[in-house]
N, CA, C and O atoms as a Tripos MOL2 file, in Angstrom:
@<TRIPOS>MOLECULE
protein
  300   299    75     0     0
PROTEIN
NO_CHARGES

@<TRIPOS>ATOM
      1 N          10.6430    8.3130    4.5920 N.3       1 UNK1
      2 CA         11.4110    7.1420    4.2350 C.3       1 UNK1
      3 C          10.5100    5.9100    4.2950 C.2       1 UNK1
      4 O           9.9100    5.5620    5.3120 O.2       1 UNK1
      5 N          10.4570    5.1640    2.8990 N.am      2 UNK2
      6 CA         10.0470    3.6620    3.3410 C.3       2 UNK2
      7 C          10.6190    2.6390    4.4610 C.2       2 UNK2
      8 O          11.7290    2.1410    4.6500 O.2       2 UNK2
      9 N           9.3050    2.5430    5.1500 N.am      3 UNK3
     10 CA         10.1370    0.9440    5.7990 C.3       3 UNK3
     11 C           9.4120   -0.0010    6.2890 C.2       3 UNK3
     12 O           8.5960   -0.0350    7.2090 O.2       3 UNK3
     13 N           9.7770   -0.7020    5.6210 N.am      4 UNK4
     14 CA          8.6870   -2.8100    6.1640 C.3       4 UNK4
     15 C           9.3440   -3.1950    6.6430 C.2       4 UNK4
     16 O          10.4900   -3.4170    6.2500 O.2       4 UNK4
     17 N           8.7400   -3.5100    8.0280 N.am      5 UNK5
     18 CA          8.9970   -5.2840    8.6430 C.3       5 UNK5
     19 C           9.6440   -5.9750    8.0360 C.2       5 UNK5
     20 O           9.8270   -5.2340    7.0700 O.2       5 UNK5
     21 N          10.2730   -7.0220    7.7650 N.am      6 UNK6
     22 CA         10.5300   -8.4430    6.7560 C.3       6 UNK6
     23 C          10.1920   -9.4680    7.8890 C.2       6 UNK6
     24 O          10.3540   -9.4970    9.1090 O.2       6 UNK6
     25 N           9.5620  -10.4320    6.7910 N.am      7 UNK7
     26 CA          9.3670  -12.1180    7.5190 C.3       7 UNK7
     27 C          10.3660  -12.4450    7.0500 C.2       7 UNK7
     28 O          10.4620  -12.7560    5.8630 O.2       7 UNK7
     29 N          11.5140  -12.4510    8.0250 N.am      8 UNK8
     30 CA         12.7490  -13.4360    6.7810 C.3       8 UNK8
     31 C          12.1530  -15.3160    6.9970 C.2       8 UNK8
     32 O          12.5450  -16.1400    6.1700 O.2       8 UNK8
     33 N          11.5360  -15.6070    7.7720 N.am      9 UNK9
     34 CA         11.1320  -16.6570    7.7350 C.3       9 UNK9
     35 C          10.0490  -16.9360    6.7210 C.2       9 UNK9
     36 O           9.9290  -17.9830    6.0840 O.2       9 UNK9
     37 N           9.2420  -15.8250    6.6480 N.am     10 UNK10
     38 CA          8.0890  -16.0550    4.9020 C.3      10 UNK10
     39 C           9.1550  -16.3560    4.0970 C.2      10 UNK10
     40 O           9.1090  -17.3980    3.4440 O.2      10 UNK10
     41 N          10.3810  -15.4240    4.0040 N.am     11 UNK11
     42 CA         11.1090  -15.3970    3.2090 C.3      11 UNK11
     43 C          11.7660  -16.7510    2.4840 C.2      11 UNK11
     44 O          12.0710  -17.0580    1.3320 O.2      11 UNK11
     45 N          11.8160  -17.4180    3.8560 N.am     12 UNK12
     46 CA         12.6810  -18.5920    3.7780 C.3      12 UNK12
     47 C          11.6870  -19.6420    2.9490 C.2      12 UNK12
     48 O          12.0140  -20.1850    1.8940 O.2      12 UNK12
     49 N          10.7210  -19.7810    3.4630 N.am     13 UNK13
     50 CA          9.6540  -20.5850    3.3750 C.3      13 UNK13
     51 C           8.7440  -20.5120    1.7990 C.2      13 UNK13
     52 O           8.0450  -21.4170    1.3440 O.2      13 UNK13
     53 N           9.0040  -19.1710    1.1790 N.am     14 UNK14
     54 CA          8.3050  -18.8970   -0.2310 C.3      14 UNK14
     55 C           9.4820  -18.5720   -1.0670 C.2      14 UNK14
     56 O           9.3600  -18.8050   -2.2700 O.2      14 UNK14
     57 N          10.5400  -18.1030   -0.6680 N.am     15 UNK15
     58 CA         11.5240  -17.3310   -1.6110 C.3      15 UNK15
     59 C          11.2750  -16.4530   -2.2310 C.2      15 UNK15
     60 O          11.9430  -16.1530   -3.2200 O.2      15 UNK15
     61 N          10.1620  -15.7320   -1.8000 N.am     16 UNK16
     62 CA         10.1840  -14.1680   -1.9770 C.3      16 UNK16
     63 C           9.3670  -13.3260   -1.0690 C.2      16 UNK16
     64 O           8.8990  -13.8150   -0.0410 O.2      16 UNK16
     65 N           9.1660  -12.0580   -1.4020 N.am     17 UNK17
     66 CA          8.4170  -11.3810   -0.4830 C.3      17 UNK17
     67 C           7.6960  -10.3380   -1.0470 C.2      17 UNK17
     68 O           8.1970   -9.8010   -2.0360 O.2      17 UNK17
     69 N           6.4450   -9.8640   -0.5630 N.am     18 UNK18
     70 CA          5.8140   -9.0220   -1.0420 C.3      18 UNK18
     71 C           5.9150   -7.6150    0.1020 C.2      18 UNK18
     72 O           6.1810   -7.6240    1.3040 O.2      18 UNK18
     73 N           5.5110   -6.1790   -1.0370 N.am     19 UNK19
     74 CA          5.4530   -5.0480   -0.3210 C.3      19 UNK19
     75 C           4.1720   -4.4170   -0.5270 C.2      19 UNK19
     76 O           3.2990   -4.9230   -1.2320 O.2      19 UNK19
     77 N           4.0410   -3.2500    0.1150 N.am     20 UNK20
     78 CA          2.9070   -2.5750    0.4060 C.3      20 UNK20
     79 C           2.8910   -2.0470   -0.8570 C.2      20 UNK20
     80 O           3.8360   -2.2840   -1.6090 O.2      20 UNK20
     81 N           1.6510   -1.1330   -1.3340 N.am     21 UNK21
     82 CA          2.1230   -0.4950   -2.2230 C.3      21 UNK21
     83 C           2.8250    0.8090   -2.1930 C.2      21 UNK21
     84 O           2.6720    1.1330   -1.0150 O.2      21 UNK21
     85 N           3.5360    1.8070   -2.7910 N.am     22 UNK22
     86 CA          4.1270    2.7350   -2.9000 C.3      22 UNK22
     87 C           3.8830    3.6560   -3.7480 C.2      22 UNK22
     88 O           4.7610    4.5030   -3.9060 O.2      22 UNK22
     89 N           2.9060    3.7350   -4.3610 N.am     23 UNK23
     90 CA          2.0500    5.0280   -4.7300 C.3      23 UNK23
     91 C           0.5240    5.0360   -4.6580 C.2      23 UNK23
     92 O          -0.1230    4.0280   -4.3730 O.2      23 UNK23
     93 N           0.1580    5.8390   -4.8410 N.am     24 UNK24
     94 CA         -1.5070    5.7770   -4.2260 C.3      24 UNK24
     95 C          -2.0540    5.8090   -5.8210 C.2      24 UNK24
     96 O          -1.1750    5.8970   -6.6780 O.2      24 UNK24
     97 N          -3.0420    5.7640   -6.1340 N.am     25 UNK25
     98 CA         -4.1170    5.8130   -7.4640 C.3      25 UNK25
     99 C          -3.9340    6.5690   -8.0850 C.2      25 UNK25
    100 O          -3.5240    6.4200   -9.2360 O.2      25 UNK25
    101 N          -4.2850    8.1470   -7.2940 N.am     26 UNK26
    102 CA         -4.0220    9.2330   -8.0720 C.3      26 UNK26
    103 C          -2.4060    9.0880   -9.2540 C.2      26 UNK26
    104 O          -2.2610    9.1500  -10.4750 O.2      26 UNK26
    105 N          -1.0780    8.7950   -7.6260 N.am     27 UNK27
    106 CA          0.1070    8.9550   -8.6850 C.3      27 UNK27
    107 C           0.4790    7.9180   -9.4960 C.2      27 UNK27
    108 O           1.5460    7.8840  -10.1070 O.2      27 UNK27
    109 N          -0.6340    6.8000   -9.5300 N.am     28 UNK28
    110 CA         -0.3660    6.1590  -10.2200 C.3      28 UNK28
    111 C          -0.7830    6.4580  -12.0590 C.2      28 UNK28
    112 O          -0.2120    6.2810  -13.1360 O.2      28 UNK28
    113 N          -1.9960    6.9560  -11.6230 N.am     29 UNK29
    114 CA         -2.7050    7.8330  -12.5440 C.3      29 UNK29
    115 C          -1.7620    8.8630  -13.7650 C.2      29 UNK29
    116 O          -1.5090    8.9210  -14.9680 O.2      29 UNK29
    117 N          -1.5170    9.5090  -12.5730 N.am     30 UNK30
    118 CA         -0.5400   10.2580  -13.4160 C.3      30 UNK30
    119 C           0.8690    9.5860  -14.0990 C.2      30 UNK30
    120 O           1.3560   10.0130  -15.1470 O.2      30 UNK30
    121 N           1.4300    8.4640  -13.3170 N.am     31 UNK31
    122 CA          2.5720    7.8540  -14.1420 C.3      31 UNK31
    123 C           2.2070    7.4260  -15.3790 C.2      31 UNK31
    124 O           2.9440    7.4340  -16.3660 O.2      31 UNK31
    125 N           0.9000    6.9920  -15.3350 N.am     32 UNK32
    126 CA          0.2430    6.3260  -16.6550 C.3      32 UNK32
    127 C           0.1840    7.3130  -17.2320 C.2      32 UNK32
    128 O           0.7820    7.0240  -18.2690 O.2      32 UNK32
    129 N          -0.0320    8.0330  -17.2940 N.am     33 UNK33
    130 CA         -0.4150    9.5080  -18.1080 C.3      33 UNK33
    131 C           0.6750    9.9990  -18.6690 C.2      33 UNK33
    132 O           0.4590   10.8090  -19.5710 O.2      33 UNK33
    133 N           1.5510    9.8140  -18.4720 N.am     34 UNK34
    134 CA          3.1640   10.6650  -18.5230 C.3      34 UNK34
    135 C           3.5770    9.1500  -19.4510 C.2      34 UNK34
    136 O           3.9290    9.3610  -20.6120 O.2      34 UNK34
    137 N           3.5530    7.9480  -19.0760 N.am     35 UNK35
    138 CA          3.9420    7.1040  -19.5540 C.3      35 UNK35
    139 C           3.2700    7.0370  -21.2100 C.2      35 UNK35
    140 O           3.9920    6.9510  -22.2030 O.2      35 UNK35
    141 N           2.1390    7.0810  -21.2500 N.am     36 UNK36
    142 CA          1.0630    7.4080  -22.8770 C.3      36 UNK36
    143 C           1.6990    8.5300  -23.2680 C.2      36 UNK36
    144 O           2.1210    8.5470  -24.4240 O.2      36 UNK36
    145 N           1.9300    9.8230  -22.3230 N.am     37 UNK37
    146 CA          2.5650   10.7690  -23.5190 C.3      37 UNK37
    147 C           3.8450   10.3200  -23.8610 C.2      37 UNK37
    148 O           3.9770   10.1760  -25.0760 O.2      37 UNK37
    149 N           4.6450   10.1010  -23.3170 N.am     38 UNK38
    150 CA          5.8470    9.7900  -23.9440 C.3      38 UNK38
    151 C           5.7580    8.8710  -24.9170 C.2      38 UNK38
    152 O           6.1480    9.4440  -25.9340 O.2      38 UNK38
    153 N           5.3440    7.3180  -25.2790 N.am     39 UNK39
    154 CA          5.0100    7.1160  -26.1300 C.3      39 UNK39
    155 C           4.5110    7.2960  -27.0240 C.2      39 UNK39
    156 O           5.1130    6.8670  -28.0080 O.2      39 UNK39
    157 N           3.3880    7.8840  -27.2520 N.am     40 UNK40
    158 CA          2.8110    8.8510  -28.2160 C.3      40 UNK40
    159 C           3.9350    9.9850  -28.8200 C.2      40 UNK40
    160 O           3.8860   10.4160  -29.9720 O.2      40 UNK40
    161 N           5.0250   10.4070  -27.7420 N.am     41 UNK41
    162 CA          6.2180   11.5910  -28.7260 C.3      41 UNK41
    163 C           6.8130   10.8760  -29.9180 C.2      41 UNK41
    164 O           7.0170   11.1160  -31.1080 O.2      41 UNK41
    165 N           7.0840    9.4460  -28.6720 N.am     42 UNK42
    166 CA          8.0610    8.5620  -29.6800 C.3      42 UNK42
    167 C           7.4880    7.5030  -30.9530 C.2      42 UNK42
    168 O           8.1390    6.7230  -31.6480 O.2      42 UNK42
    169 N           6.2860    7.7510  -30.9550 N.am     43 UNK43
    170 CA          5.3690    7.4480  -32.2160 C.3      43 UNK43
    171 C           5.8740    8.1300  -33.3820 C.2      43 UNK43
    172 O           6.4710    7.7350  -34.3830 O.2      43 UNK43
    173 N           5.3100    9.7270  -32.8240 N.am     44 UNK44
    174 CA          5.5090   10.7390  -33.4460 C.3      44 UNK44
    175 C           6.2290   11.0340  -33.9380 C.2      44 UNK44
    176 O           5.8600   11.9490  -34.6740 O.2      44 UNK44
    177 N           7.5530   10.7510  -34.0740 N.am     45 UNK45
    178 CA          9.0510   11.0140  -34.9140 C.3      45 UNK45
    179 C           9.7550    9.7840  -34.3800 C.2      45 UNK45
    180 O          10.5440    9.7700  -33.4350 O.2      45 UNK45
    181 N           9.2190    8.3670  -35.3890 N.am     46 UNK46
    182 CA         10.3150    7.5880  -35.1680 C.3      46 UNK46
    183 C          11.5570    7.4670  -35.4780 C.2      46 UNK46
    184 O          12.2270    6.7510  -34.7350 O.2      46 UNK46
    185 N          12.0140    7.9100  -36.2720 N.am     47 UNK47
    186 CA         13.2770    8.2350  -37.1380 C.3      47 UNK47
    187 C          14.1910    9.0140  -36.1090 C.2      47 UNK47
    188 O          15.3660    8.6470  -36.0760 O.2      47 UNK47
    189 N          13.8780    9.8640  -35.4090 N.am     48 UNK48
    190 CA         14.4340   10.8860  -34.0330 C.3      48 UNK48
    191 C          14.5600    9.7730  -32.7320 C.2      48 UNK48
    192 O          15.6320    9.3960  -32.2570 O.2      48 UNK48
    193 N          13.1990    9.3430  -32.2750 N.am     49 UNK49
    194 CA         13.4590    8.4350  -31.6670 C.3      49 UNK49
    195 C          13.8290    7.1450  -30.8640 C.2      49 UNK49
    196 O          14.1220    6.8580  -29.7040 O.2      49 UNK49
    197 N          13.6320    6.3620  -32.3510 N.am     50 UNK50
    198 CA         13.5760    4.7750  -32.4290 C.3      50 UNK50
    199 C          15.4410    4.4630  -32.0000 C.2      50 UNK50
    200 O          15.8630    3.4840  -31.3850 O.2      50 UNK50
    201 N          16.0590    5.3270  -32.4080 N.am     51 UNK51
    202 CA         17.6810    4.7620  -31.5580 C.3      51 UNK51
    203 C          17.9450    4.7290  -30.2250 C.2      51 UNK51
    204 O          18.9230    4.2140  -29.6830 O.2      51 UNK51
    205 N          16.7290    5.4900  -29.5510 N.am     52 UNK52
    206 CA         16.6840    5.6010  -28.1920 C.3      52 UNK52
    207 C          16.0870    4.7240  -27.5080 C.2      52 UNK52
    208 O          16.2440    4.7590  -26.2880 O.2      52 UNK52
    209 N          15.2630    3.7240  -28.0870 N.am     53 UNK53
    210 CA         14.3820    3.1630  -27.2810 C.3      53 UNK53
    211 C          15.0140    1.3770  -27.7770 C.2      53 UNK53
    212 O          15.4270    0.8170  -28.7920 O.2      53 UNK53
    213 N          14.7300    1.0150  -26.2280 N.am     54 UNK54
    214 CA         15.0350   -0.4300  -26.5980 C.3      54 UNK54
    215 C          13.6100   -1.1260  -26.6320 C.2      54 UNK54
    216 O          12.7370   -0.6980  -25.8770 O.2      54 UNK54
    217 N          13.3630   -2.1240  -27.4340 N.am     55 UNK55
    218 CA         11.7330   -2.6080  -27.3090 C.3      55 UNK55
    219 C          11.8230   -4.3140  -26.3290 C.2      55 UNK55
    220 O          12.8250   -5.0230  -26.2330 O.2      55 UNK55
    221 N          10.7890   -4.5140  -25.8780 N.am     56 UNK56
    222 CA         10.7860   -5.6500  -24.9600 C.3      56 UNK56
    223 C          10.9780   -6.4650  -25.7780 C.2      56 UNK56
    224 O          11.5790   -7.4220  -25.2900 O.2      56 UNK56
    225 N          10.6790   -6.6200  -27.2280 N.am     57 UNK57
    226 CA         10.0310   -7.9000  -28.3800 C.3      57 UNK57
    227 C          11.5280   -8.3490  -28.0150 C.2      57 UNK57
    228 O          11.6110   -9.5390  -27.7130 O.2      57 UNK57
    229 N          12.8800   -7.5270  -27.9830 N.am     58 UNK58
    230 CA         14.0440   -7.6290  -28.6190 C.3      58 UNK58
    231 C          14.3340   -8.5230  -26.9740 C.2      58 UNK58
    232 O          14.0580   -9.6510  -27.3830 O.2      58 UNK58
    233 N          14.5460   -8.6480  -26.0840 N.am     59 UNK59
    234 CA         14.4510   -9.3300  -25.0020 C.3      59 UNK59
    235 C          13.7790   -9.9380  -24.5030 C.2      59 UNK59
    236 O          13.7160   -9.8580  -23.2760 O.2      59 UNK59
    237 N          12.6660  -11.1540  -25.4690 N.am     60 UNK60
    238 CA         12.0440  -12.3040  -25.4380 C.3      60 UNK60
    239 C          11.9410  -13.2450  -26.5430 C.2      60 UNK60
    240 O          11.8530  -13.0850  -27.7600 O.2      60 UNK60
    241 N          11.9800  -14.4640  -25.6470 N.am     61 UNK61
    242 CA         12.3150  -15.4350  -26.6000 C.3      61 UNK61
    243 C          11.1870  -15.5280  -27.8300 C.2      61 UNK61
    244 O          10.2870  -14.7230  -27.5880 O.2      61 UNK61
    245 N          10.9900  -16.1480  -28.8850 N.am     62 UNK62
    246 CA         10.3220  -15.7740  -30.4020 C.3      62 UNK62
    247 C           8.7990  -16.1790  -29.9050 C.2      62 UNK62
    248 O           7.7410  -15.6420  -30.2350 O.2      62 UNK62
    249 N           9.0080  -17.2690  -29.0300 N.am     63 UNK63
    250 CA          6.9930  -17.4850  -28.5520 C.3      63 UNK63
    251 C           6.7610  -16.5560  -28.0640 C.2      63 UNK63
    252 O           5.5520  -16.4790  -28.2800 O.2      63 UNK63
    253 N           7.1470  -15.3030  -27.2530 N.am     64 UNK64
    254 CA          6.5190  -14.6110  -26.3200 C.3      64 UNK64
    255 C           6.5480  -13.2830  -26.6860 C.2      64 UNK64
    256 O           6.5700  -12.4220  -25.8070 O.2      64 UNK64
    257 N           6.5530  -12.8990  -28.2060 N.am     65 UNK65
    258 CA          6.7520  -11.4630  -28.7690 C.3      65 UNK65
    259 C           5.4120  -10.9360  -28.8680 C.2      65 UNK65
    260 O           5.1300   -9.7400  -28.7940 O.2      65 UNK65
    261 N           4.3650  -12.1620  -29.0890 N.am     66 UNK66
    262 CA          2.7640  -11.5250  -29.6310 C.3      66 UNK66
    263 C           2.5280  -10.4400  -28.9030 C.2      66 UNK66
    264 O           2.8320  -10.2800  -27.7210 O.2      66 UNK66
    265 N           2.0540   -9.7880  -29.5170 N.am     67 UNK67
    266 CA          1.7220   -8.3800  -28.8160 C.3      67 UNK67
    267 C           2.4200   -7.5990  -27.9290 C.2      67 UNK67
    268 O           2.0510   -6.9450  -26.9540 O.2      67 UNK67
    269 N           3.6270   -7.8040  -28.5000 N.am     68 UNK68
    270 CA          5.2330   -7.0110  -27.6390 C.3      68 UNK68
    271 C           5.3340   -6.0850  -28.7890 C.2      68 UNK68
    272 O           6.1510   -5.1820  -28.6110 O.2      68 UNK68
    273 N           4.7970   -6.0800  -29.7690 N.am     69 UNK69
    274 CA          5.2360   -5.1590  -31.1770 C.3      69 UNK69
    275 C           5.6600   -3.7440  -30.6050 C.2      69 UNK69
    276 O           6.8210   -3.3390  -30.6620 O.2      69 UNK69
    277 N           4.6140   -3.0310  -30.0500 N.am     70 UNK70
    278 CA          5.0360   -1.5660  -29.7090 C.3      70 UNK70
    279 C           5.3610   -1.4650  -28.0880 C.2      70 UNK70
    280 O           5.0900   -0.3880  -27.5570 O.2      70 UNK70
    281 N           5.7910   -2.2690  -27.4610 N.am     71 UNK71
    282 CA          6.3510   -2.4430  -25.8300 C.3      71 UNK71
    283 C           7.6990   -1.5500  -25.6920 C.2      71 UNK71
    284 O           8.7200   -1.7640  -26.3460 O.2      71 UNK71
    285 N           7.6000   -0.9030  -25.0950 N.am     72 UNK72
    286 CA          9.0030    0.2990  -25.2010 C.3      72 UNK72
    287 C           9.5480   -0.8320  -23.4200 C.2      72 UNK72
    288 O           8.7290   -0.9460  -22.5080 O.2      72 UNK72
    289 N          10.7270   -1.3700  -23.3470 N.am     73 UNK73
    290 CA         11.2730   -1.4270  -22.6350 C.3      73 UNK73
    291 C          12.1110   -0.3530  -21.7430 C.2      73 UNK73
    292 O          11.8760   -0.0580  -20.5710 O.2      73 UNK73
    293 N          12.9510    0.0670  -22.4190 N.am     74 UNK74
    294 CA         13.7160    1.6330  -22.2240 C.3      74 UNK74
    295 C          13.8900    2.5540  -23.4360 C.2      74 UNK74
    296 O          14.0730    2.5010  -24.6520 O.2      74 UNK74
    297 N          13.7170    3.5170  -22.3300 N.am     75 UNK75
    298 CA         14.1360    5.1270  -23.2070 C.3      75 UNK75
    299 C          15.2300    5.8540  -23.2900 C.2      75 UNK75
    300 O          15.2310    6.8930  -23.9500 O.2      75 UNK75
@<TRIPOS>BOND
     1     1     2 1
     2     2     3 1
     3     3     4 2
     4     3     5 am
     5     5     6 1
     6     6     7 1
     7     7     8 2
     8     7     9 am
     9     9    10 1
    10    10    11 1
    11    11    12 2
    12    11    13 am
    13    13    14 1
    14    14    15 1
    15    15    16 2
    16    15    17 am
    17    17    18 1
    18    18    19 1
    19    19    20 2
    20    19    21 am
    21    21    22 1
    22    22    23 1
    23    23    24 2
    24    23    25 am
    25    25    26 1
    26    26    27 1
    27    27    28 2
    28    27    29 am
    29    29    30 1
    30    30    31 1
    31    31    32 2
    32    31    33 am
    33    33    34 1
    34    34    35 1
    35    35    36 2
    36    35    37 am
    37    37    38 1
    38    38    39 1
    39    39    40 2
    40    39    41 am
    41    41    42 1
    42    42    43 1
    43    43    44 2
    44    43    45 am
    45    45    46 1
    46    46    47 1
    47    47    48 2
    48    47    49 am
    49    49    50 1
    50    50    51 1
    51    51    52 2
    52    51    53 am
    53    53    54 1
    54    54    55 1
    55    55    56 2
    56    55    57 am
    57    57    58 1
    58    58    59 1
    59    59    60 2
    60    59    61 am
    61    61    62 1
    62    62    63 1
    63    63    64 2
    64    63    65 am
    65    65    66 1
    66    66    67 1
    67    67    68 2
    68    67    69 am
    69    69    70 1
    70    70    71 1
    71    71    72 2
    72    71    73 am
    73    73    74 1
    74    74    75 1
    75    75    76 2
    76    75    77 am
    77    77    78 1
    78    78    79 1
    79    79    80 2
    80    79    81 am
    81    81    82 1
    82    82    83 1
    83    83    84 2
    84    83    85 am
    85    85    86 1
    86    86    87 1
    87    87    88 2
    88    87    89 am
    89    89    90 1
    90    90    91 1
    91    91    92 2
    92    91    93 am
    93    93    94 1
    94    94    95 1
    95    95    96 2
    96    95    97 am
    97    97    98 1
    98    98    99 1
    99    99   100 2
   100    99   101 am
   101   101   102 1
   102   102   103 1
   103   103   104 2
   104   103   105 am
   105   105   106 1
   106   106   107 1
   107   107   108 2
   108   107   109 am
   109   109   110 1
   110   110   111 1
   111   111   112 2
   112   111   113 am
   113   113   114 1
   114   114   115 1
   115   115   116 2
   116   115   117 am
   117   117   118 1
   118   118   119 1
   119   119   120 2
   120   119   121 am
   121   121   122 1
   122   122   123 1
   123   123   124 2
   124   123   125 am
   125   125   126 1
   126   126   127 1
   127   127   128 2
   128   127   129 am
   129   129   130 1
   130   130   131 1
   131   131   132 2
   132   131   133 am
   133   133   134 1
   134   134   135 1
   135   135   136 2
   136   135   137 am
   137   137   138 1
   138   138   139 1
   139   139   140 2
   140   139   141 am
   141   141   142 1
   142   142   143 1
   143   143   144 2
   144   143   145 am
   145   145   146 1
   146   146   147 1
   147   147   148 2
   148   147   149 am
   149   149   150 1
   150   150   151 1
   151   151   152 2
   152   151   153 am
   153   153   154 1
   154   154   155 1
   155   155   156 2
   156   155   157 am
   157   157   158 1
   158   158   159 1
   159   159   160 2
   160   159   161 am
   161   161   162 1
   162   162   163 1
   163   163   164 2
   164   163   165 am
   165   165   166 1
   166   166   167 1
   167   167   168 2
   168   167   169 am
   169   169   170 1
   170   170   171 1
   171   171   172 2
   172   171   173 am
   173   173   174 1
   174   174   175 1
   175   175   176 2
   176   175   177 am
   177   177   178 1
   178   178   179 1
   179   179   180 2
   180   179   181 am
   181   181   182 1
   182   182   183 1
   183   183   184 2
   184   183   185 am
   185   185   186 1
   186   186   187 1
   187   187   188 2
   188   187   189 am
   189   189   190 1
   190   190   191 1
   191   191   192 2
   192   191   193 am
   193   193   194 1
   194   194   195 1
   195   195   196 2
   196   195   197 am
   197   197   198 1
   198   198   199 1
   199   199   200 2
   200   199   201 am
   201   201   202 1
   202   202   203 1
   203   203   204 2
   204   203   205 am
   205   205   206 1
   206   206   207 1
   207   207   208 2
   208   207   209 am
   209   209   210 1
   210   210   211 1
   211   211   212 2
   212   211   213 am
   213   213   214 1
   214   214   215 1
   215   215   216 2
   216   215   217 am
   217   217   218 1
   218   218   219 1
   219   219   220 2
   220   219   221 am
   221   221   222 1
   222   222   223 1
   223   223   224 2
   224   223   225 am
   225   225   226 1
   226   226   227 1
   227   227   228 2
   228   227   229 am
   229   229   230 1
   230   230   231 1
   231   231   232 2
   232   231   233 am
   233   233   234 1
   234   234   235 1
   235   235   236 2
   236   235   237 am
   237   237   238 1
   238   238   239 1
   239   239   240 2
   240   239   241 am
   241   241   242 1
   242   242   243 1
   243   243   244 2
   244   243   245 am
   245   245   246 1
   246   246   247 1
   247   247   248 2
   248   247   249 am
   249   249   250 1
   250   250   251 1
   251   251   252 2
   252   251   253 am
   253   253   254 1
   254   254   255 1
   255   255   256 2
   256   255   257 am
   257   257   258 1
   258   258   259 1
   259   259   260 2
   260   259   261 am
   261   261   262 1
   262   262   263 1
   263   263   264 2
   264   263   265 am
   265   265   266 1
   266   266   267 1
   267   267   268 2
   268   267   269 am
   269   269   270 1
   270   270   271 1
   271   271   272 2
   272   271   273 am
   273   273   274 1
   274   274   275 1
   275   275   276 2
   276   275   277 am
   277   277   278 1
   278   278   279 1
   279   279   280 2
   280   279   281 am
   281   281   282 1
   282   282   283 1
   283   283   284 2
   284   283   285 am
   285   285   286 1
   286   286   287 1
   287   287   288 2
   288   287   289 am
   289   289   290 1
   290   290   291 1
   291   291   292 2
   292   291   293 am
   293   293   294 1
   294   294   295 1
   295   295   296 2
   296   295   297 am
   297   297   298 1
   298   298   299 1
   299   299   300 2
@<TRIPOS>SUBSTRUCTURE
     1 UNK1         2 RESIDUE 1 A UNK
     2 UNK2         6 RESIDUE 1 A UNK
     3 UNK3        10 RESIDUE 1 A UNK
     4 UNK4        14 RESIDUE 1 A UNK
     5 UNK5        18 RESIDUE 1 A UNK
     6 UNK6        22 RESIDUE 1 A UNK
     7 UNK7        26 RESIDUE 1 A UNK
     8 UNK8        30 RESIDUE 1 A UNK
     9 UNK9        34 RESIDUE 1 A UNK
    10 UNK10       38 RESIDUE 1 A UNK
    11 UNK11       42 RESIDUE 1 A UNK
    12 UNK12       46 RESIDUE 1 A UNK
    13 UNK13       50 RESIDUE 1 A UNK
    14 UNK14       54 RESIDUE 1 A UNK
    15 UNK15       58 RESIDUE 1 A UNK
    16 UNK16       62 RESIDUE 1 A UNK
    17 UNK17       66 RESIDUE 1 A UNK
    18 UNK18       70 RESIDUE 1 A UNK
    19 UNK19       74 RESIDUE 1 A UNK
    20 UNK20       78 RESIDUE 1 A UNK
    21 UNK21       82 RESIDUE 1 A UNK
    22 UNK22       86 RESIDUE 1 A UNK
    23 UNK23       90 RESIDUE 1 A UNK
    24 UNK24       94 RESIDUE 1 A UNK
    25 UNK25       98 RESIDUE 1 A UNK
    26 UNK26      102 RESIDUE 1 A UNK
    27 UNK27      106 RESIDUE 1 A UNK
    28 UNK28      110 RESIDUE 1 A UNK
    29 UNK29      114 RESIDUE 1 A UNK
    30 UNK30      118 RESIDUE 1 A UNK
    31 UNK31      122 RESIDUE 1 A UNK
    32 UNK32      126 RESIDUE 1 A UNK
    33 UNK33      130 RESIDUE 1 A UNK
    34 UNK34      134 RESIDUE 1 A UNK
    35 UNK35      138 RESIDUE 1 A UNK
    36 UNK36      142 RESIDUE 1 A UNK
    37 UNK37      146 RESIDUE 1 A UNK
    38 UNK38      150 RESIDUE 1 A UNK
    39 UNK39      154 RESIDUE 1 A UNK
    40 UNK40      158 RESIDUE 1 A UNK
    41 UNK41      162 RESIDUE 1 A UNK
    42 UNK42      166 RESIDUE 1 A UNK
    43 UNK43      170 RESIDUE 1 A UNK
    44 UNK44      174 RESIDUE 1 A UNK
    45 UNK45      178 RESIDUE 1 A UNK
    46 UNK46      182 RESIDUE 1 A UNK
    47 UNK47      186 RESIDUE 1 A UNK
    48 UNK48      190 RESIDUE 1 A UNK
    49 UNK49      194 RESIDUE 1 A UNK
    50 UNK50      198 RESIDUE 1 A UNK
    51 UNK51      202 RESIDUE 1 A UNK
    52 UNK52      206 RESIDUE 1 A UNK
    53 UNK53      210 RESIDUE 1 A UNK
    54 UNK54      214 RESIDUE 1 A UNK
    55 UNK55      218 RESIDUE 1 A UNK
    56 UNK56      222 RESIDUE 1 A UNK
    57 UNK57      226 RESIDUE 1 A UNK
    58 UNK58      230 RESIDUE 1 A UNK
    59 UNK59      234 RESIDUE 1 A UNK
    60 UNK60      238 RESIDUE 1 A UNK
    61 UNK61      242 RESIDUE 1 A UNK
    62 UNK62      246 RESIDUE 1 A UNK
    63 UNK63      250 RESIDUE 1 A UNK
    64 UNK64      254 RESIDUE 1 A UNK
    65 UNK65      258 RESIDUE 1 A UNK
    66 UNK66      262 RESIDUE 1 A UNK
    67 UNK67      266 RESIDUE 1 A UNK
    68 UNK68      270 RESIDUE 1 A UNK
    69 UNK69      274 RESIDUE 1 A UNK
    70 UNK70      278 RESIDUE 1 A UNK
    71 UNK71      282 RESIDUE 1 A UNK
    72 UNK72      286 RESIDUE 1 A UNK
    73 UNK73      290 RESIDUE 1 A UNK
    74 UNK74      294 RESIDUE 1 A UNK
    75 UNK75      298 RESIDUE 1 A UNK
């Protein structure tokens, strides 16, 4: 089970808080890895997939799309 300390007084004082990290390199490694294949499926047959996926472009305002073109928000 995770568990941190809290500064609720950092808390108070910044209005937010930071955590440790929660996966190590390796599994990070691999999320990335899993994350490229799946994109790459949904390349692969957009017509199958494109109703499934919501893109980030579509949930930012019109200045902040540059290079949001292929950003898969959800699947």
């Amino acid at each position: 089970m995770f568990t941190q300390q809290i500064d609720v007084q950092e808390y108070q004082q910044q209005g937010y808080l930071t955590a440790a990290a929660i996966f190590s390199p390796h599994q990070l490694e691999e999320l990335r890895r899993e994350s490229d294949r799946l994109v790459a499926l949904c390349y692969s047959d957009l017509p199958r997939y494109e109703p499934r996926i919501q893109w980030e472009k579509d949930y930012l305002a019109p200045e902040q799309t540059k290079g949001m073109e292929r950003v898969i928000r959800k699947l």
